[in-house]
N, C-alpha and C positions, 0 to 999 in steps of 0.2 A: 174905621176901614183900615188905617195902618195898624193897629193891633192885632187885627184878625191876620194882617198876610206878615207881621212879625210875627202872631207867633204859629203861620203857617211854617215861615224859615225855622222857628225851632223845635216842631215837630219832625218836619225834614234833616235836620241835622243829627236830631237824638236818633231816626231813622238809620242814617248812613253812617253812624256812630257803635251801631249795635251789629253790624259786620251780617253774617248768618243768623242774627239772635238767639236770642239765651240758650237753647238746647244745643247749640251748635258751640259756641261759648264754654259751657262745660264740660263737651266732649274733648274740648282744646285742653281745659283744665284739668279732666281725668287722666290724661297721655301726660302730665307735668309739662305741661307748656302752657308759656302767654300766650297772650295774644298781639295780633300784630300791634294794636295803640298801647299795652300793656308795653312792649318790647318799647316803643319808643318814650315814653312817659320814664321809663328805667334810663335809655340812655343819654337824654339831651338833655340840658340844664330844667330848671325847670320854668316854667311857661314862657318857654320860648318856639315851642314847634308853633309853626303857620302852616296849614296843611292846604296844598292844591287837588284841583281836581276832583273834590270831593266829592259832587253830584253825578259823577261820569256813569256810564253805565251799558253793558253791550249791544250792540245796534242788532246783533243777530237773534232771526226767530224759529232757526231751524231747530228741530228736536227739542221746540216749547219752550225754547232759554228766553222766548220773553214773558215766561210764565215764573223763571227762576229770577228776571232782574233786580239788580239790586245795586244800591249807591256804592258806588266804589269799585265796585267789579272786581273784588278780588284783591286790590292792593292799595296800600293808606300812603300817598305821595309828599313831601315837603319838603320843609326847611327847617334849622333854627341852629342851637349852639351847642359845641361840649367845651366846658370849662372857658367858656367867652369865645372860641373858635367857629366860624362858621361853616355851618356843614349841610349839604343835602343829602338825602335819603328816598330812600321806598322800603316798604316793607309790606311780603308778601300775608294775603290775609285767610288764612287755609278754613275759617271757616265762612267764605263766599267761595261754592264749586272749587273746596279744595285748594281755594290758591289760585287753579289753574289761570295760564298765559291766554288772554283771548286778542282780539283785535282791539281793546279799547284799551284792557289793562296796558297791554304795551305801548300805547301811546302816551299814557300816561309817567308810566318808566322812561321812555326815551325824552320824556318832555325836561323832566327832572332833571336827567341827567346832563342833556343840552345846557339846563341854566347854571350847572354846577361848572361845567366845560367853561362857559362863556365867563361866570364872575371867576373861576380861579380858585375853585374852593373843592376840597374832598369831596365825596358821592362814597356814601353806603348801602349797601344790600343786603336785607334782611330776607334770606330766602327760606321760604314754605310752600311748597308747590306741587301738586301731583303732576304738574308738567303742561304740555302743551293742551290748550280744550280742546277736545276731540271734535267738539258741535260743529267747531268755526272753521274745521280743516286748515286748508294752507294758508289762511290770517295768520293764526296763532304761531305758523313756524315762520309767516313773514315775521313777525315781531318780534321773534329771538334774533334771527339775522339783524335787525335794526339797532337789535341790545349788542349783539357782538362789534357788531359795524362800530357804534359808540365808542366801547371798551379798548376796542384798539385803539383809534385816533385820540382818546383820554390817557391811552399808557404812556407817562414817561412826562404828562404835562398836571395832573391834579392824581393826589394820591387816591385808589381803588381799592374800596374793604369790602368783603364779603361777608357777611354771619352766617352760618347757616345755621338753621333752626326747626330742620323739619326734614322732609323728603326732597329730593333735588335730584329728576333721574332723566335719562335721556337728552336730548341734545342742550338741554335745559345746564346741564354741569360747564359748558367752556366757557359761559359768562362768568362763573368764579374762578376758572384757571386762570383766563387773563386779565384779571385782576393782580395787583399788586400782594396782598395776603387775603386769607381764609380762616378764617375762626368756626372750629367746631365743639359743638358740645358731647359729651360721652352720652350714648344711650338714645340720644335727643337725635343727632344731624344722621342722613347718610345719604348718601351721592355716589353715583355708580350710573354708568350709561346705560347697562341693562340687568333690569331686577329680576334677584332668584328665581321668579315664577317662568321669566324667560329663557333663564341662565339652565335652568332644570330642563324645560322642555328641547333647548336645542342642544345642549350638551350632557344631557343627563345627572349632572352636577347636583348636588343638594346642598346649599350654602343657607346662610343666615343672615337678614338686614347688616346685622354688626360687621361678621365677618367679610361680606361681600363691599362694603362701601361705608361701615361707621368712624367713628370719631377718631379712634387706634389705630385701623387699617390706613386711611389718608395722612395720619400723624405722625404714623414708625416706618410705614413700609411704601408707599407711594410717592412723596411726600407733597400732596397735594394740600393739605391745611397746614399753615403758617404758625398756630396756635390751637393748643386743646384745653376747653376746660370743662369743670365738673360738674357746672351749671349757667342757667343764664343768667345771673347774677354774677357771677366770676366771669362771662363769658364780657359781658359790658364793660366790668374793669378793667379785662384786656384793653379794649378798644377804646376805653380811653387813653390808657396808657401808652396805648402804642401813637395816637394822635400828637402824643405830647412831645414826639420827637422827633415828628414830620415837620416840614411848612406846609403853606395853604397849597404852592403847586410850585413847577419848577423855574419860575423866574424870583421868587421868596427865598431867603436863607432859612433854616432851621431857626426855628426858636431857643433862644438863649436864657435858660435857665438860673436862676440865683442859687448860689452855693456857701455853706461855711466850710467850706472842704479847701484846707490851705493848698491854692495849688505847686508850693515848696515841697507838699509835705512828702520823706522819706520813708520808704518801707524796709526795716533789716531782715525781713522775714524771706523779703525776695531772695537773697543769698544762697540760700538754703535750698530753695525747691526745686530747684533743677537735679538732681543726683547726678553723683560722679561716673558711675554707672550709663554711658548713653542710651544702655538698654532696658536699662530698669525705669519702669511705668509711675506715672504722678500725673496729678488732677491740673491743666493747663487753667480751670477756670481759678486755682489760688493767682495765677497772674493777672489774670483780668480782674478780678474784681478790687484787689491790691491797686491798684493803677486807676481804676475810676472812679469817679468824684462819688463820695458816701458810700462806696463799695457795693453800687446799683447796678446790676446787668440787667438789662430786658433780653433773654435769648427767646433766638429765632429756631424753627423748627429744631425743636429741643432734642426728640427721639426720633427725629430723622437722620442719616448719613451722619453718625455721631464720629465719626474721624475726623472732622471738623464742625468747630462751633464758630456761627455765627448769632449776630443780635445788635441793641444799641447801650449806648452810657453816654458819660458825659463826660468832657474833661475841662474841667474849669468852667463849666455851663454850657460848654459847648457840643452840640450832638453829633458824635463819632458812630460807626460801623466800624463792628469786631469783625475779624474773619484769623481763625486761630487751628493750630492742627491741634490735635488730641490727642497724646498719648496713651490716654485710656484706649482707645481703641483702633483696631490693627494699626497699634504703634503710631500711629498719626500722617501712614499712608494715606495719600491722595487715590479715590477707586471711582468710579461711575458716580456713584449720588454723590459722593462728597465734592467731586468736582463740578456737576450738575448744581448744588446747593449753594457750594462759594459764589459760582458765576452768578449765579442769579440774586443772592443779596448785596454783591458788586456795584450789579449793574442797578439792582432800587436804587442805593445810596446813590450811585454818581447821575439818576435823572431826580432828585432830589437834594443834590448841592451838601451832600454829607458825606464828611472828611472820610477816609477809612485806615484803619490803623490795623496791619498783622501784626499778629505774632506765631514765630515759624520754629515749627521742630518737629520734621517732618524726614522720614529715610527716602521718599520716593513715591514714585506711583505704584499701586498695588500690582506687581506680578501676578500671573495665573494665566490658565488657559480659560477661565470663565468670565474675566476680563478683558482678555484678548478677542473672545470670540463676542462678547455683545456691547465693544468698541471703546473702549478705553483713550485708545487715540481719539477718535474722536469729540467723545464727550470731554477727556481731560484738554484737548485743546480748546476748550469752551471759557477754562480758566485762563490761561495767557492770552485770548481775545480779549475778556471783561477789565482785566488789568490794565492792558494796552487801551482800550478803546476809554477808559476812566479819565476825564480831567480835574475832578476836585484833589485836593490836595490827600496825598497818600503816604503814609508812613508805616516804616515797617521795622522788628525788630527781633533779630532773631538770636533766638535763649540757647538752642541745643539744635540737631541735625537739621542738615538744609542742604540735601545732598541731589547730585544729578540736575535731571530735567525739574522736579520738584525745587530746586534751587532757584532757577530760574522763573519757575511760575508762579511763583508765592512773593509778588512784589516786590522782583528783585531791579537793582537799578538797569539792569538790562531790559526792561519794560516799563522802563520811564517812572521807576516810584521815586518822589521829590527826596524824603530823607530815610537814610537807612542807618539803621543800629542795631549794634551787636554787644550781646555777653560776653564776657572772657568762657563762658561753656561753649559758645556756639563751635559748630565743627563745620566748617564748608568748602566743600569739596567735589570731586567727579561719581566718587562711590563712597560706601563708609570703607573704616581701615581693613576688617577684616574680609571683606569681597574685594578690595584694590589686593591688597596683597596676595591672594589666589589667584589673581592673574599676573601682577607685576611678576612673581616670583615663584610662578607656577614650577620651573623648572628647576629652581633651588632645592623647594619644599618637597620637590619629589627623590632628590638626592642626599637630604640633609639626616644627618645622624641623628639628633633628637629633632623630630618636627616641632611640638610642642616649645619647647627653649628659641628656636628659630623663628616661629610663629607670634611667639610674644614681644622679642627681641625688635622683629621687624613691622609690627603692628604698632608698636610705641615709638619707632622713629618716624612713621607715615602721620602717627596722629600731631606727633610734636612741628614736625614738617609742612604738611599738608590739610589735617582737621583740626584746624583751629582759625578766627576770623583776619588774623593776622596779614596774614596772604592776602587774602579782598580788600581790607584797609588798605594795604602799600599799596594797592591798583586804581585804587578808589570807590570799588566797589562797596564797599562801607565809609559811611560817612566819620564815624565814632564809633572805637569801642569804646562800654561806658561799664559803670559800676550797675549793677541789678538795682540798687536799692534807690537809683533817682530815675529811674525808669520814666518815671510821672509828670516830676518838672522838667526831664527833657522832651517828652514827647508835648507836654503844652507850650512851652515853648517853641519849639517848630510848629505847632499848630497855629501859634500868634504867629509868626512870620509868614505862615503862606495864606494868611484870612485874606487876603485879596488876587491870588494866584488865579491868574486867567493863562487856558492854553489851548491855541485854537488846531481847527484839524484840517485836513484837505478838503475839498469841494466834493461831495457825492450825495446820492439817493439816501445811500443807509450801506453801510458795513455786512460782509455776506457770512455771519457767524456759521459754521458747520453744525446745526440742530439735527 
């Protein structure tokens, strides 16, 4: 008698195991896609997932879906570990009804996510989904609202990872935006509130899955995904990688890494990379990667708002947040996304207890009328909130321009950053020389026999004067001018000094940032 209803359980499990079964299975397979137990088998250590929920299945029998029932309902729920971390997941299963969100599946999603909430542990989302099930009507959109509901009260206490792995459209996309990052794959992901077929009939528009919502579009120009890669195999090693410099949630410190990376050690190379020239263009990541331990960078939306780069390293084992201007592009002006993108890998780091370290050489916020007009003020104040509103330990260090309002919102100690350093290049000041001096001396230059000889005359006493970190040091605005080439040991060293830096804030709800 126990035989028979053992191995009735593992009929029923190879059952709810086989998803849509095999025809459906290969359809997954001929699009180059896993499948949802395929995607987790890839990402979690191995025989560590515990999967819940298993036998679930939709209660609804409208339009014969209890003709279509089937174990799982669409998405594979659990637990288990990456790299000995413990982590919960879902992952959506597109061949049960496409995926779609019904009344069971999302209780099964919010169930998960609840016990990830509650022990303190990341929550991952494997999304493939044609969206809401049309069968179960307003269940299915109750059950995103329940997912959203989650997602926020999770922001800021257990980190939030997205995959997307599939179609992800309509109200179905704001679970991965307020998530922490979004991993998509080229060709594979796309995510768009409303698909071509809609996008065509109400606007006449003729677009492409790619072009309308693929991997590129959310990568370079929205910057909705955090990360792109070329497959889901590359796509997994992102995601572990990026776990490996999180904690579990935000009362944990970051995990502290082993290193042979002397943290003494000098770089002479640094010397050199700044050009004399303040106007002349160089690659900002020879500094970063110079400076961190084994010259590892994890960047963060890479081909997004590329005026500044963000991402993680390590310094001395310890997990730091980069936020750096670029002179590769528009000179390493602060503009909309850029100021959008710093704020918001700020504000990860500091509800995840990780240090953050600029590096600043920057002429300003981007002028124009097409920054003017779609709020520049406003977004670029998004940057001096996230600064200000930061309490982990902040350091900053700035190589070459750090001028104006950009001066000040690039972790300057006027927004409370613990240690600040400077190059002997750095230039910091109200304007750069040659726009102070068209105003200082407006009235000379228009009178002067040679402008040119006067011009240069008077641009070389403002920089020797005024653009250089000299001035800020004597006020105390700088902590240290130092030599480029110990860039490394002084910043780990401040970073061992403030390892227990607590700073508390005033009593309120929440901070009213200008979004």
């Amino acid at each position: 008698m126990n035989e028979e209803k053992i191995e009735k359980l593992s009929q029923v499990n190879k059952r709810a195991e086989l998803g849509g079964g095999e025809e459906r299975i290969k359809a997954q397979h001929s699009k180059g896609k896993l499948t949802a137990r395929e995607r987790i088998t890839l990402l979690l250590d191995p025989g560590t997932f515990l999967e819940l929920d298993k036998l679930v299945s939709t209660r609804s029998y409208d339009f014969d879906l209890n003709k279509k029932k089937i174990h799982g309902d669409g998405v594979v729920t659990g637990y288990g570990s990456i790299n000995e971390k413990q982590i919960f997941l879902y992952a959506q299963d597109f061949t049960v009804l496409g995926g779609s969100l019904g009344e069971m599946s999302a209780k099964k999603i919010t169930k998960v996510m609840d016990h990830a909430f509650k022990s303190g542990c990341p929550i991952i989302g494997i999304i493939d989904s044609g969206g809401a099930r049309i069968q179960e009507g307003v269940m299915g959109l109750s059950g995103y609202g329940e997912i959203f509901y989650r997602n926020t009260m999770a922001s800021g206490v257990i980190p939030q990872i997205t995959i997307s792995l599939g179609p992800c459209a309509g109200g179905a996309v704001y679970s991965p935006a307020i998530t922490d990052f979004v991993i998509m794959v080229d060709k594979i992901s796309h995510m768009f509130v409303t698909g071509p077929e809609v996008v065509k009939t109400a606007l006449g528009e003729d677009v492409g899955f790619e072009e309308l919502g693929g991997a590129t579009t959310h990568g370079k120009y929205s910057g909705v995904a955090h990360f792109l890669a070329k497959d889901e195999y590359e796509c997994m090693d992102i995601t572990k990688k990026l776990l490996s410099y999180l904690p579990q949630n935000n009362v944990e410190d970051p995990p502290i890494a082993l290193t042979s990376d002397d943290p003494n050690r000098i770089d002479s190379k640094l010397a050199t990379i700044v050009p004399e020239n303040p106007y002349e263009q160089y690659d900002i990541k020879q500094i970063i990667t110079s400076i961190l331990d084994n010259n590892e960078f994890f960047e963060v939306h890479k081909l997004w708002a590329m005026s500044v780069i963000v991402g993680f390293g390590r310094l001395n084992g310890r997990t730091v947040g980069i936020v750096a201007n670029q002179p590769l592009h528009l000179a390493g002006s602060l503009d909309i996304d850029s100021s959008n993108k710093a704020a918001r890998f700020i504000r990860t780091c500091d509800c995840f207890n990780i240090p953050i370290v600029s590096i600043i050489d920057t002429p300003g916020y981007l002028p124009g009328l097409e920054q003017e007009q779609h709020g520049i003020i406003r977004h670029g104040s998004k940057l001096l909130f996230a600064y200000c509103e930061a309490t982990v330990p902040k350091l900053a260090v700035i190589v070459g321009k750090a001028y104006g309002g950009a001066y000040i919102a690039m972790s300057s100690k006027h927004l409370r950053s613990d240690i600040n350093y400077a190059w002997p290049t750095a230039e910091i000041a109200v304007l750069g020389p040659e726009a102070a001096i068209n105003i200082i001396f407006r009235k000379e230059l228009a009178e002067a026999k040679d402008v040119e000889a006067f011009r240069k005359k008077t641009v070389k006493e403002y920089r020797d004067k005024f653009a250089n970190p000299y001035i800020a040091a004597e006020q105390g605005f700088i902590d240290l001018v130092i030599d480029p080439i110990e860039t490394r040991p002084m910043l780990i060293k401040a970073l061992g000094a403030l390892a227990n830096k607590r700073e508390s804030r005033p009593p309120k709800k929440h901070g009213n940032i200008n979004l």
